[in-house]
C-alpha positions in Angstrom: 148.7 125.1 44.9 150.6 123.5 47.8 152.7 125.0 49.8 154.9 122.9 52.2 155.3 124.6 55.9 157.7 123.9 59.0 157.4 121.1 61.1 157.2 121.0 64.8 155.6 121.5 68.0 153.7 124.8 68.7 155.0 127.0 71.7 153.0 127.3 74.8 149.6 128.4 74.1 148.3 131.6 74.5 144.7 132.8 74.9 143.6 134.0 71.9 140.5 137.0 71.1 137.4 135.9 69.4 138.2 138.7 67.0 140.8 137.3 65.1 144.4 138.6 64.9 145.9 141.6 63.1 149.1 142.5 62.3 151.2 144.3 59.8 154.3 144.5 57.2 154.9 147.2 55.0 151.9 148.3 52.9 149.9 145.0 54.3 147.4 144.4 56.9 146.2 141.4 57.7 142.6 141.6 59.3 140.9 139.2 61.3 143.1 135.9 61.1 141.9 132.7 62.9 142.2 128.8 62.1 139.0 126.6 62.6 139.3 123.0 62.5 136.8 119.7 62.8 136.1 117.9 65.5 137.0 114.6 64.9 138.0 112.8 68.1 141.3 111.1 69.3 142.1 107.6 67.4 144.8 105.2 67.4 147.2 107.4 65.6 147.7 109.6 68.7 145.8 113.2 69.9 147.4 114.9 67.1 144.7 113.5 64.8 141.8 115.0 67.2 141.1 117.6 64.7 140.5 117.6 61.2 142.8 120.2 59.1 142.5 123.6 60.1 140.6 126.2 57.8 142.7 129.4 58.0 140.4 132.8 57.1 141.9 136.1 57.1 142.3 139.1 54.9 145.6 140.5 53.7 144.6 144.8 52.8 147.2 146.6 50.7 147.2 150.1 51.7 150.0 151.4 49.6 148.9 153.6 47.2 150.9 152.4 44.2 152.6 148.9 44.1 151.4 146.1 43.6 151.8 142.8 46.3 151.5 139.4 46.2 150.7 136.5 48.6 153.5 133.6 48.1 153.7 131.8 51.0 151.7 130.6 54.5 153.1 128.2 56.8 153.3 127.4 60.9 154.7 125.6 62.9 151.8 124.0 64.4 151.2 122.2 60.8 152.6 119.4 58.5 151.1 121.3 55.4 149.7 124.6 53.7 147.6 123.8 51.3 146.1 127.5 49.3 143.5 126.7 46.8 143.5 129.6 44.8 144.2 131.2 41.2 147.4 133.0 40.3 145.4 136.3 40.1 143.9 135.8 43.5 146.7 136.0 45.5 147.7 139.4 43.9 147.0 142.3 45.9 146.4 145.6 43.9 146.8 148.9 45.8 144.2 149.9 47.9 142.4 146.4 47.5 142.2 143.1 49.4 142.7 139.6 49.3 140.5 137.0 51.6 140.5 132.9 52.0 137.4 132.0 53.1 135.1 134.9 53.6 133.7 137.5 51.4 135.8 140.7 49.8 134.6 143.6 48.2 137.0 145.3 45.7 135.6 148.6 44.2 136.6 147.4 40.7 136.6 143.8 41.4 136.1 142.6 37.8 135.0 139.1 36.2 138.9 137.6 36.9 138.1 135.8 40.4 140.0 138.4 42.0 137.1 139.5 44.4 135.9 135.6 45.4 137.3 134.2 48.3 140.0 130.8 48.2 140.9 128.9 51.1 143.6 127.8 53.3 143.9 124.7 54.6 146.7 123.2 57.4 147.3 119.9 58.1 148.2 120.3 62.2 150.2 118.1 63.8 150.5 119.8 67.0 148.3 117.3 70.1 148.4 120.2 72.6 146.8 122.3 70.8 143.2 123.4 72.2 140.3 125.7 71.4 140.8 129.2 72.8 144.9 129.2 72.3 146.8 130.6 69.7 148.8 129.3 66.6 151.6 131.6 65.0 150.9 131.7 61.1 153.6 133.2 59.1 153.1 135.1 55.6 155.2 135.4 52.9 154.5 138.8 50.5 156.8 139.9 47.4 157.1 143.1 48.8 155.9 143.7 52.1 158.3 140.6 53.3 157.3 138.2 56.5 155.1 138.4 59.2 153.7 136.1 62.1 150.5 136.4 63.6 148.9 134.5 66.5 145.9 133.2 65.1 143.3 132.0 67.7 142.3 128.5 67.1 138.5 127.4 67.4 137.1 123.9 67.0 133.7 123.1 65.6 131.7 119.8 66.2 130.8 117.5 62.8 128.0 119.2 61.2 127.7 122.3 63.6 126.9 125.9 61.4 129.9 127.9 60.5 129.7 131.6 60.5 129.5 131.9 56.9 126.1 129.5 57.1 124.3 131.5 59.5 120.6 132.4 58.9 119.9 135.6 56.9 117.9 137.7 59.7 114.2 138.2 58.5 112.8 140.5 56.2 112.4 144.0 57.1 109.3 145.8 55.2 109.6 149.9 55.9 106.3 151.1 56.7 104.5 153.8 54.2 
């Protein structure tokens, strides 16, 4: 599904935690939101081409004990384009459950329907000031909950560098008798 988002310039930037950004509106929490993007080095088509598109991770938590939520719509300015690859039932968020693009999520009765796997997020930036360590305001859309905007920090990676989601598993560990 693609989803078209404002265009524009990003505000001055703002240093951003390496924890990701949180915020809430009504029953939702969004939990550790931050945009990575590719380096892929200036060319003739201006700075704003720098970086390839931006991966956006976060999860969206519905707390509300009844009621039902759904994601409908991300967009910044910062970006041309918000592309979310995901299923219809993936961007539903059942009470006391979670939604996630691009890491893991654990739903107690996560079933066979691709609710629990993650999707992903991906925006097209067009901002050339942008730099690793700033922020970039995100907005999303839910049914019920409404709007909100969170400043995601922004983090570049070099071609072919791990992403936290490759890492090593650590070692074995083998108790002793």
């Amino acid at each position: 599904m693609t989803v078209g988002a404002l265009a524009g310039c990003s505000n001055d930037p703002v240093i951003a935690q390496d924890t990701g950004a949180a915020e809430e509106a009504g029953s939702i929490e969004l939990q550790s939101v931050t945009l990575q993007a590719e380096l892929t080095g200036a060319t003739s088509a201006g700075s704003a081409s720098e970086y390839g598109n931006a991966n956006l991770e976060f999860t969206a938590v519905n707390t509300a004990g009844a009621g039902t939520d759904r994601l409908l719509e991300i967009s910044s300015p910062a970006a041309s384009s918000v592309t979310i690859d995901a299923g219809a039932n993936q961007l539903v968020i059942e009470p006391e459950t979670s939604i996630a693009a691009g890491q893991p999520v654990e739903n107690p009765d996560g079933g066979d329907d691709g609710t629990d796997r993650p999707f992903t997020v991906t925006l097209e930036l067009t901002d050339g000031e942008l730099a690793p360590g700033t922020s970039i305001p995100v907005s999303f859309e839910f049914e019920r909950a409404g709007t909100v905007t969170v400043d995601a920090p922004f983090d570049v990676y070099e071609p072919g560098e791990l992403s936290d989601t490759a890492r090593p598993l650590p070692p074995e560990v083998t108790p002793a008798p």
